[in-house]
PyMOL Python script that loads the backbone (N, CA, C, O; Angstrom):
from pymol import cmd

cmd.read_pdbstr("""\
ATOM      1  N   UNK A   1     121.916  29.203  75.271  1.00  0.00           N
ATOM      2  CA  UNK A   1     121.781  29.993  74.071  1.00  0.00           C
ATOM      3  C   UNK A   1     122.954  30.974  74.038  1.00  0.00           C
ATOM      4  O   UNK A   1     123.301  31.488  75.101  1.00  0.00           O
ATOM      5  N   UNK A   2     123.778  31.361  72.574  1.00  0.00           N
ATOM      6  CA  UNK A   2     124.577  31.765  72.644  1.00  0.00           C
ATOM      7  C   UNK A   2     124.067  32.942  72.287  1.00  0.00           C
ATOM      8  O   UNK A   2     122.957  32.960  71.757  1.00  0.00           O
ATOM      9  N   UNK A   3     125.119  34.702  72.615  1.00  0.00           N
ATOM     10  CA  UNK A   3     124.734  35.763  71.763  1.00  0.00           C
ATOM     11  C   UNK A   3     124.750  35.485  70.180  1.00  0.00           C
ATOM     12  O   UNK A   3     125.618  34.801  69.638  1.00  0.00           O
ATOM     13  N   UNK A   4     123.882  35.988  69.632  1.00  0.00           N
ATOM     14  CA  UNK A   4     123.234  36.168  68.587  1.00  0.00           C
ATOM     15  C   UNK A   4     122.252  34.751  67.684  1.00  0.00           C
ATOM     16  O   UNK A   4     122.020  34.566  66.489  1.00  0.00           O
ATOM     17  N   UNK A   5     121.834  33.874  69.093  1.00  0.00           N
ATOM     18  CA  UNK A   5     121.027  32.634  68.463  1.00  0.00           C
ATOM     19  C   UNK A   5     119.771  33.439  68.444  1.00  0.00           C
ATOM     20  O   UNK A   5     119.698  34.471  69.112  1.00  0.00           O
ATOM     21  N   UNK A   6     118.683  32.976  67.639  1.00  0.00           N
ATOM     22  CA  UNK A   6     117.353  33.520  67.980  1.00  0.00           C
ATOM     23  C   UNK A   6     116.673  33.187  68.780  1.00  0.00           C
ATOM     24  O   UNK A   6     116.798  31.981  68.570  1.00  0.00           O
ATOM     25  N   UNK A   7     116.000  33.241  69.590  1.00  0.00           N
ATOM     26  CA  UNK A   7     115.676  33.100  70.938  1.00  0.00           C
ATOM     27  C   UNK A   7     114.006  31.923  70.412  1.00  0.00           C
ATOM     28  O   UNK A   7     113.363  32.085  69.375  1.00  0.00           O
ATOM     29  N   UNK A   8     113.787  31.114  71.229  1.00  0.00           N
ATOM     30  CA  UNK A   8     112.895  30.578  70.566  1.00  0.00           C
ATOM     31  C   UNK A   8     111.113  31.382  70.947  1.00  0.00           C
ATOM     32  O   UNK A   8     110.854  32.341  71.675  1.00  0.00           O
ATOM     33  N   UNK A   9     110.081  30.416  70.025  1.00  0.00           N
ATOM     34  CA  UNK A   9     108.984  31.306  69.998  1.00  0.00           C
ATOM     35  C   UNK A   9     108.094  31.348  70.985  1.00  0.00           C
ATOM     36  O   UNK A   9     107.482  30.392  71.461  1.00  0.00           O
ATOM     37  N   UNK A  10     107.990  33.179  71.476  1.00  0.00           N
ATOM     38  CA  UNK A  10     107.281  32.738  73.165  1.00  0.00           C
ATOM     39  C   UNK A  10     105.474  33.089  73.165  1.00  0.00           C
ATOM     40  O   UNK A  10     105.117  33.983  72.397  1.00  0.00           O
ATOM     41  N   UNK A  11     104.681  32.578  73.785  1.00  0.00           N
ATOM     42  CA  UNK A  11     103.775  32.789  73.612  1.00  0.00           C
ATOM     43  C   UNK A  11     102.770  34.065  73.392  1.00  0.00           C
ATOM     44  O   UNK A  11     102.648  34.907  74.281  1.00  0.00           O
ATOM     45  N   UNK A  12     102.115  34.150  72.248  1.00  0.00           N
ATOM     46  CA  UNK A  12     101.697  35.629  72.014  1.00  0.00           C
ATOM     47  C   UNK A  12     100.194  36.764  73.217  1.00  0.00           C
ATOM     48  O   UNK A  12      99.229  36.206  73.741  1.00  0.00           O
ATOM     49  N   UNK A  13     100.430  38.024  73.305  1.00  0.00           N
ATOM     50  CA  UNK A  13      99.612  38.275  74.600  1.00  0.00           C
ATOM     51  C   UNK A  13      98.811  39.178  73.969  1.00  0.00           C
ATOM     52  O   UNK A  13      98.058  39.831  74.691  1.00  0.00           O
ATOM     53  N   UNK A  14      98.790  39.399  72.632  1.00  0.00           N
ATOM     54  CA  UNK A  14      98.521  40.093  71.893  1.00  0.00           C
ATOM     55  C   UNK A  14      96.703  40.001  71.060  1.00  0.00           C
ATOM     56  O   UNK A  14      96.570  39.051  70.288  1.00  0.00           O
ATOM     57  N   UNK A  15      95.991  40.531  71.162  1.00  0.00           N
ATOM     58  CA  UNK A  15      94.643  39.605  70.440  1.00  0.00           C
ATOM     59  C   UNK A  15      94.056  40.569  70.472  1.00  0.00           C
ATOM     60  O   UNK A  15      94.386  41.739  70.666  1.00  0.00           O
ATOM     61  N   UNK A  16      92.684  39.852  70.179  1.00  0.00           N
ATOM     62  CA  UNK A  16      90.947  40.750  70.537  1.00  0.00           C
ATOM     63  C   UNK A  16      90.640  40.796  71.835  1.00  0.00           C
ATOM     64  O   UNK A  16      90.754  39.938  72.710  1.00  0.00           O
ATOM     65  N   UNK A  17      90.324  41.658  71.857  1.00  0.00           N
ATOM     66  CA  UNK A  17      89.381  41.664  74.272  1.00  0.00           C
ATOM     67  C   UNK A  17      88.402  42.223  73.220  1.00  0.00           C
ATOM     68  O   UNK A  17      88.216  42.518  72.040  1.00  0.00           O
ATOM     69  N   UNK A  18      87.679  42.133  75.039  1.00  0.00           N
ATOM     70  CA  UNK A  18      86.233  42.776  74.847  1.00  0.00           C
ATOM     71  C   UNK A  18      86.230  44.264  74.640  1.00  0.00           C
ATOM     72  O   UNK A  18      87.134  45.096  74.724  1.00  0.00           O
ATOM     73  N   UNK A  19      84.599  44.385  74.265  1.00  0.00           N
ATOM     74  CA  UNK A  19      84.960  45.683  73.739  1.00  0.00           C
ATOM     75  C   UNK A  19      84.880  46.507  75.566  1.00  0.00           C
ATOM     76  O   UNK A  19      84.346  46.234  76.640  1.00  0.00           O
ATOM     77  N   UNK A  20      85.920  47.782  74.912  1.00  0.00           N
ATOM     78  CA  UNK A  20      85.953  48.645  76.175  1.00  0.00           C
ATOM     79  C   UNK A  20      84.303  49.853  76.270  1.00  0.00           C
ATOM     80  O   UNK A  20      83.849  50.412  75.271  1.00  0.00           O
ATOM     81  N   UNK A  21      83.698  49.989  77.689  1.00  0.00           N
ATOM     82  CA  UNK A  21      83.040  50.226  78.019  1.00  0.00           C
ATOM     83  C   UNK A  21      83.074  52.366  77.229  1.00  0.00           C
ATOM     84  O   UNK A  21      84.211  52.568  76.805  1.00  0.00           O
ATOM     85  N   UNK A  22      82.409  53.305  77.093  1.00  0.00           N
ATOM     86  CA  UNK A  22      82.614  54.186  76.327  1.00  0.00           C
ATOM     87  C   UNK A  22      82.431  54.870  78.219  1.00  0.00           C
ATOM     88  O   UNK A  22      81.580  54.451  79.003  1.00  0.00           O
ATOM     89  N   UNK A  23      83.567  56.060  78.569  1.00  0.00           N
ATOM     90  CA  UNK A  23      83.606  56.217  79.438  1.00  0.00           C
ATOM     91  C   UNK A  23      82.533  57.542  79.833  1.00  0.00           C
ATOM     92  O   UNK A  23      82.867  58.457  79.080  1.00  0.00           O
ATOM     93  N   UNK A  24      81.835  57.821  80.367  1.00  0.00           N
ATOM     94  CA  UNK A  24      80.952  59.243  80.529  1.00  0.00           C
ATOM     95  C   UNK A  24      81.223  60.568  80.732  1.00  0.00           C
ATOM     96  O   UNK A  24      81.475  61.102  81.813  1.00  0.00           O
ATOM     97  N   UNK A  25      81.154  61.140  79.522  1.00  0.00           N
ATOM     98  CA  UNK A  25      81.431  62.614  79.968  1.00  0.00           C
ATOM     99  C   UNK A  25      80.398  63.681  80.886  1.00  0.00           C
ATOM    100  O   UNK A  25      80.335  64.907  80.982  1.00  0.00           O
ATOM    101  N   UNK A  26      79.958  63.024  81.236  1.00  0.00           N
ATOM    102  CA  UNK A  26      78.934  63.632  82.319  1.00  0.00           C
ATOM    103  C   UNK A  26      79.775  64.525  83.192  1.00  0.00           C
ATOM    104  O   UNK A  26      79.502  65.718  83.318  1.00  0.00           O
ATOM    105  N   UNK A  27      81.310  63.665  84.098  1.00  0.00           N
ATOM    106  CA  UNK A  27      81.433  64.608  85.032  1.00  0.00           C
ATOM    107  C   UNK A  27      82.087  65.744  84.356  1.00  0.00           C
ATOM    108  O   UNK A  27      81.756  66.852  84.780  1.00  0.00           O
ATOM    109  N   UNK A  28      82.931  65.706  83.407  1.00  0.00           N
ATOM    110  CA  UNK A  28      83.432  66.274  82.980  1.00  0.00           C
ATOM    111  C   UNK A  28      82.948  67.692  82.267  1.00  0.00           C
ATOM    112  O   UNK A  28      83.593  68.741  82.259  1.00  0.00           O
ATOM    113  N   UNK A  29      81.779  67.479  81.732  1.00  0.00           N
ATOM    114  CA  UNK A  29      80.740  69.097  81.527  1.00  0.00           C
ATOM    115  C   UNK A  29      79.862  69.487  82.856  1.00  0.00           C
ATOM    116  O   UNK A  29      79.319  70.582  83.001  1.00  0.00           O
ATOM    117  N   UNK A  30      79.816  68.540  83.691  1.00  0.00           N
ATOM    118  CA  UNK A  30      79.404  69.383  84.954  1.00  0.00           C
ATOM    119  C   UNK A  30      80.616  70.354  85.641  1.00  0.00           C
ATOM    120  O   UNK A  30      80.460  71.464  86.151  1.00  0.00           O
ATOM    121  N   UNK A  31      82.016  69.494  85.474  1.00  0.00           N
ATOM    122  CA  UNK A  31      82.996  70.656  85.974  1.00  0.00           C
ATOM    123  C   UNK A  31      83.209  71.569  85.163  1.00  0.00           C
ATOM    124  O   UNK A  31      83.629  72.669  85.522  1.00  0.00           O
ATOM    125  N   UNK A  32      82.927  71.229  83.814  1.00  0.00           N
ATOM    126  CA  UNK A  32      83.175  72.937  83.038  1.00  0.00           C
ATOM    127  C   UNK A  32      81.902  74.252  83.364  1.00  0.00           C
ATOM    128  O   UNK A  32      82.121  75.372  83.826  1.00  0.00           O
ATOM    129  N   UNK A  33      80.625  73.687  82.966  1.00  0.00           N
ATOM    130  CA  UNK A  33      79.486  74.088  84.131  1.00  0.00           C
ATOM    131  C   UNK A  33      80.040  74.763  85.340  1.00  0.00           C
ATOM    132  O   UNK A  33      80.260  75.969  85.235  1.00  0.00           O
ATOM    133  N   UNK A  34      80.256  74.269  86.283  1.00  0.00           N
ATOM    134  CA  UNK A  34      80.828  75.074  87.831  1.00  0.00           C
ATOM    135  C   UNK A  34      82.386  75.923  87.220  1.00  0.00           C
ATOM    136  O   UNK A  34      82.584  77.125  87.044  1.00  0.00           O
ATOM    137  N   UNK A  35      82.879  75.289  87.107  1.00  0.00           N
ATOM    138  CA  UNK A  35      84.217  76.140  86.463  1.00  0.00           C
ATOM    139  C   UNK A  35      83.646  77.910  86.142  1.00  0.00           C
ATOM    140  O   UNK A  35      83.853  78.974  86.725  1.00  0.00           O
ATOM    141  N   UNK A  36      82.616  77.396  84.549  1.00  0.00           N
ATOM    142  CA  UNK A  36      82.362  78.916  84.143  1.00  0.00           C
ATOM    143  C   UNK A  36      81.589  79.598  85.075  1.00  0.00           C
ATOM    144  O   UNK A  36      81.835  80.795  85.225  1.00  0.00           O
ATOM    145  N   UNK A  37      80.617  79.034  85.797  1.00  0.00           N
ATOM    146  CA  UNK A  37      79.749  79.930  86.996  1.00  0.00           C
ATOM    147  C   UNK A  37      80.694  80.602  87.443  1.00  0.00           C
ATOM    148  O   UNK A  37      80.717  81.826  87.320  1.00  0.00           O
ATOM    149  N   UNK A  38      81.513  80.011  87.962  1.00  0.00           N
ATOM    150  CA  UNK A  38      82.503  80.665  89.074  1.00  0.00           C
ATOM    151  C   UNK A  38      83.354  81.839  88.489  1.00  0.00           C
ATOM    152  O   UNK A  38      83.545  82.933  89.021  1.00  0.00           O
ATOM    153  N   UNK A  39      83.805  81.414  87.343  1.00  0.00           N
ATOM    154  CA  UNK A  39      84.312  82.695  86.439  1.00  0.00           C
ATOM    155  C   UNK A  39      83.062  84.049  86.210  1.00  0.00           C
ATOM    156  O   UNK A  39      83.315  85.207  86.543  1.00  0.00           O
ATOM    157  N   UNK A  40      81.940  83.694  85.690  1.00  0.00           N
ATOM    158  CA  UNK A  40      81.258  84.358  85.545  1.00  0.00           C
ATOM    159  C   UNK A  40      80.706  85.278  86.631  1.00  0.00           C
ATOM    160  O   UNK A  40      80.360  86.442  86.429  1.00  0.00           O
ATOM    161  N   UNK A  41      80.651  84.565  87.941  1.00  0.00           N
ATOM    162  CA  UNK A  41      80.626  85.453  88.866  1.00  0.00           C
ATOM    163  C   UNK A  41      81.759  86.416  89.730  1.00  0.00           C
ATOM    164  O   UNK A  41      81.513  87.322  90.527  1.00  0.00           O
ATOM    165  N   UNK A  42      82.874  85.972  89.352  1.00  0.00           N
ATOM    166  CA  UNK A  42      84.296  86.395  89.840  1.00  0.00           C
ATOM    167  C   UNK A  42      84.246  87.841  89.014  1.00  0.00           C
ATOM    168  O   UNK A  42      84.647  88.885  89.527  1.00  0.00           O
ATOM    169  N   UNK A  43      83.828  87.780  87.984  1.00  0.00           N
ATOM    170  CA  UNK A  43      83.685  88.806  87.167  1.00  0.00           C
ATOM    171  C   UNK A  43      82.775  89.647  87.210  1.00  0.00           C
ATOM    172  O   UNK A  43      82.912  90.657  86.519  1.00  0.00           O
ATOM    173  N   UNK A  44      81.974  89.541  87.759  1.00  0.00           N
ATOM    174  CA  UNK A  44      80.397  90.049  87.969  1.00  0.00           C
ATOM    175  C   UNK A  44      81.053  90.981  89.256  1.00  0.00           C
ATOM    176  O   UNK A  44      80.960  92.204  89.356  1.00  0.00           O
ATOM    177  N   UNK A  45      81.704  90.100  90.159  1.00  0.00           N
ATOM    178  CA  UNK A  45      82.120  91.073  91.230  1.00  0.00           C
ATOM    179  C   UNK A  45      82.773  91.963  90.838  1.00  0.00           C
ATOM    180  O   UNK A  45      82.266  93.039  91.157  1.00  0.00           O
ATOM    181  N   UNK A  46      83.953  92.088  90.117  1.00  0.00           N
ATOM    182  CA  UNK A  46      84.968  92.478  89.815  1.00  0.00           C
ATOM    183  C   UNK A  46      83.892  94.289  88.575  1.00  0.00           C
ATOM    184  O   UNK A  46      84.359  95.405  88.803  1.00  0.00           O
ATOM    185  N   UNK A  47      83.229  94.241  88.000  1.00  0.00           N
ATOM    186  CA  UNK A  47      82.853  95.040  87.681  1.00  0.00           C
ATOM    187  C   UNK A  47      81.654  95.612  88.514  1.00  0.00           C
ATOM    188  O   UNK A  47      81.646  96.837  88.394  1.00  0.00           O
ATOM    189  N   UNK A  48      80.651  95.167  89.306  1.00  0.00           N
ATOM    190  CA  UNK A  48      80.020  95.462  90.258  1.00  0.00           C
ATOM    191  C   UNK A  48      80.895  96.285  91.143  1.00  0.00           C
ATOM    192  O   UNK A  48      80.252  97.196  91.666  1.00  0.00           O
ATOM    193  N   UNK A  49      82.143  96.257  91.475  1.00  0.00           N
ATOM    194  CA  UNK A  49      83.338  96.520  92.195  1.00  0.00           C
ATOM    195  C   UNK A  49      83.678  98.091  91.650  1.00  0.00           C
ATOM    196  O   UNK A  49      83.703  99.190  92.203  1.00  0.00           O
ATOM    197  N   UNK A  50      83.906  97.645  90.373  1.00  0.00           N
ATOM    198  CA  UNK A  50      84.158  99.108  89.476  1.00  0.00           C
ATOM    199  C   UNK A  50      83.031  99.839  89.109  1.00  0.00           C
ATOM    200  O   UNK A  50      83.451 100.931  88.725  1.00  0.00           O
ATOM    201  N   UNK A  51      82.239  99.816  89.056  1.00  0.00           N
ATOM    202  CA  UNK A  51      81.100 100.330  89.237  1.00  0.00           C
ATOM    203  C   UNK A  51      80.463 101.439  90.317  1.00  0.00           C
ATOM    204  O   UNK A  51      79.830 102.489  90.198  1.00  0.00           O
ATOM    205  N   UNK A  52      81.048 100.521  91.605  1.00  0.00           N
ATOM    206  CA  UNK A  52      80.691 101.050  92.716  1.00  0.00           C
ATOM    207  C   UNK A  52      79.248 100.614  93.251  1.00  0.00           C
ATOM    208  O   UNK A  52      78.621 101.279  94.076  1.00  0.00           O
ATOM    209  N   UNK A  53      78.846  99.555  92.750  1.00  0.00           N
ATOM    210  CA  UNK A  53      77.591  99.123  93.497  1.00  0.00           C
ATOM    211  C   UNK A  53      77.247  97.937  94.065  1.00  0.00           C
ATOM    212  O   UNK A  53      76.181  97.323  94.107  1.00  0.00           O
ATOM    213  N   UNK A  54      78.569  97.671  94.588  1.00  0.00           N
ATOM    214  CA  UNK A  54      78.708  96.456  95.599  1.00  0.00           C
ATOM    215  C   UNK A  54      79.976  96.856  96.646  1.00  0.00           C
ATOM    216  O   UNK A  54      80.304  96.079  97.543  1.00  0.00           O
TER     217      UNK A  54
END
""", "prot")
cmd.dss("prot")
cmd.show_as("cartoon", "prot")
cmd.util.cbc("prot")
cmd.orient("prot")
């Protein structure tokens, strides 16, 4: 094949699949869950702190 012949036609990989599974956000609001605890208590110290009653 020379430059600029069109290359001939190659087989297509392109289609329908199955459908994809819907993935769970479960873990993902349990780590926001622990995330904010942890904030919420970081803060709890932090004015307990200023306070003077811890």
């Amino acid at each position: 094949m020379s430059p600029g012949d069109t290359p001939p036609d190659a087989g297509q990989t392109s289609g329908l699949s199955h459908p994809q599974p819907i993935p769970s956000r479960k873990p993902a609001v349990i780590t926001l869950i622990v995330i904010g605890i942890v904030v919420v208590g970081v803060a709890g110290f932090f004015v307990l702190r200023a306070l003077d009653l811890f």
